[in-house]
C-alpha positions as CSV (number, residue, x, y, z in Angstrom):
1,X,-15.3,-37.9,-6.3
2,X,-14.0,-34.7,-7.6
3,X,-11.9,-34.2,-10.3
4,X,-8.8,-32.3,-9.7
5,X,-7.7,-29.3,-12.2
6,X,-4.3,-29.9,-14.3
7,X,-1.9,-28.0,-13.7
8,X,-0.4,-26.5,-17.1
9,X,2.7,-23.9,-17.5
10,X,1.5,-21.6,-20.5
11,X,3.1,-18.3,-21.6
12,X,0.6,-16.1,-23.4
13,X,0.9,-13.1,-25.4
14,X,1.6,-9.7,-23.2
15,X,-1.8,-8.4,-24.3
16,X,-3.4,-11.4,-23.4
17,X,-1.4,-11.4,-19.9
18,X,-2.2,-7.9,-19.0
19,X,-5.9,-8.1,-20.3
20,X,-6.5,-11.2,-17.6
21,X,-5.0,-9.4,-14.9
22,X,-7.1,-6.6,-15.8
23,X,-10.5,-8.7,-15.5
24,X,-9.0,-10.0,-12.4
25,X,-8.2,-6.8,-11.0
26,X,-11.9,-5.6,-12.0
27,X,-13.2,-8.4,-10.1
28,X,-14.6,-10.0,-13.3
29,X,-12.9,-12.6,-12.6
30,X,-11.6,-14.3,-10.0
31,X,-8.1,-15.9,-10.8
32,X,-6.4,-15.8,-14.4
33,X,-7.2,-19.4,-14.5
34,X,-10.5,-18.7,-14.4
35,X,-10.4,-16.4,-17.3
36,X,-7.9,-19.0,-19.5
37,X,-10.7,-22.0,-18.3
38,X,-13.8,-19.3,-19.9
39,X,-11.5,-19.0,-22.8
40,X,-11.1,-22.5,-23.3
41,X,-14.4,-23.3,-22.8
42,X,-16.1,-20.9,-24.9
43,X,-13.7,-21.9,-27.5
44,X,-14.9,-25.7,-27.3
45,X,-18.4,-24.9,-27.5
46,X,-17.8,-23.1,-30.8
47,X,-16.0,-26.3,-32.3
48,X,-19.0,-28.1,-31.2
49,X,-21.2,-25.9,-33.0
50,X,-19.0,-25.5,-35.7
51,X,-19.4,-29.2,-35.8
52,X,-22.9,-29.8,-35.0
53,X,-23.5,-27.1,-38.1
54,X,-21.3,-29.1,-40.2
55,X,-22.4,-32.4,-39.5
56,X,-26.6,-31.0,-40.2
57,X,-25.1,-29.2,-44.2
58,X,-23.6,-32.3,-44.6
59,X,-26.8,-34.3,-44.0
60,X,-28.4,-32.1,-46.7
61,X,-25.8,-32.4,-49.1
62,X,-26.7,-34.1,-52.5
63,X,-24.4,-37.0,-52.8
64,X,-23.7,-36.3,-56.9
65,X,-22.8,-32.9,-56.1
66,X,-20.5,-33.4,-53.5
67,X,-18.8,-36.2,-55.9
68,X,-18.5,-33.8,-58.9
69,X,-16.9,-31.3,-56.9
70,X,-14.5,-33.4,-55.6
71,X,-14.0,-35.3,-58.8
72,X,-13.2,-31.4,-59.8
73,X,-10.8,-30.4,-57.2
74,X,-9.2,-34.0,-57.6
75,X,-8.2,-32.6,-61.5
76,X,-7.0,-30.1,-60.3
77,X,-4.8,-31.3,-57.7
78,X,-3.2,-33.7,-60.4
79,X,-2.8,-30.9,-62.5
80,X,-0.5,-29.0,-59.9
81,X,3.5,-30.1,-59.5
82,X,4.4,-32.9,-56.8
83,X,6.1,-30.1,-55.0
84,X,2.4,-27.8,-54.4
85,X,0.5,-31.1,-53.5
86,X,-1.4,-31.7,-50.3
87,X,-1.7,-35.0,-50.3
């Protein structure tokens, strides 16, 4: 069974617009949803790496480090006004 595409409305920067319909054009691609799926796609494998890469520093990480430094940023977070606070 094959799964079926979603079918999105999306309005994109003119540049953006123009530069797809260029590649199109070009035959570099062969619809504009082809180059906003690339997009897309490329962009997920970067979080995944991003996260991957992440994931293997954090395995590394020296436990009393990490616990300092946030003990660190936590004093300084108290030390700000309610109003400037993240959390």
């Amino acid at each position: 069974m094959s799964e079926r595409n979603a079918e999105l409305t999306v309005t994109i920067a003119p540049h953006l617009a123009a530069y797809a319909e260029r590649l199109v054009a070009a035959g570099t691609a062969p619809t504009i949803s082809a180059v906003i799926n690339d997009a897309l796609e490329a962009q997920r494998r970067r979080d995944l790496e991003a996260r991957r890469l992440w994931n293997e520093a954090a395995e590394r990480a020296d436990p009393d480090a990490v616990a300092r430094t946030r003990s660190h940023a936590d004093a300084q977070i108290a030390d700000l006004p309610a109003s400037h606070r993240y959390r």
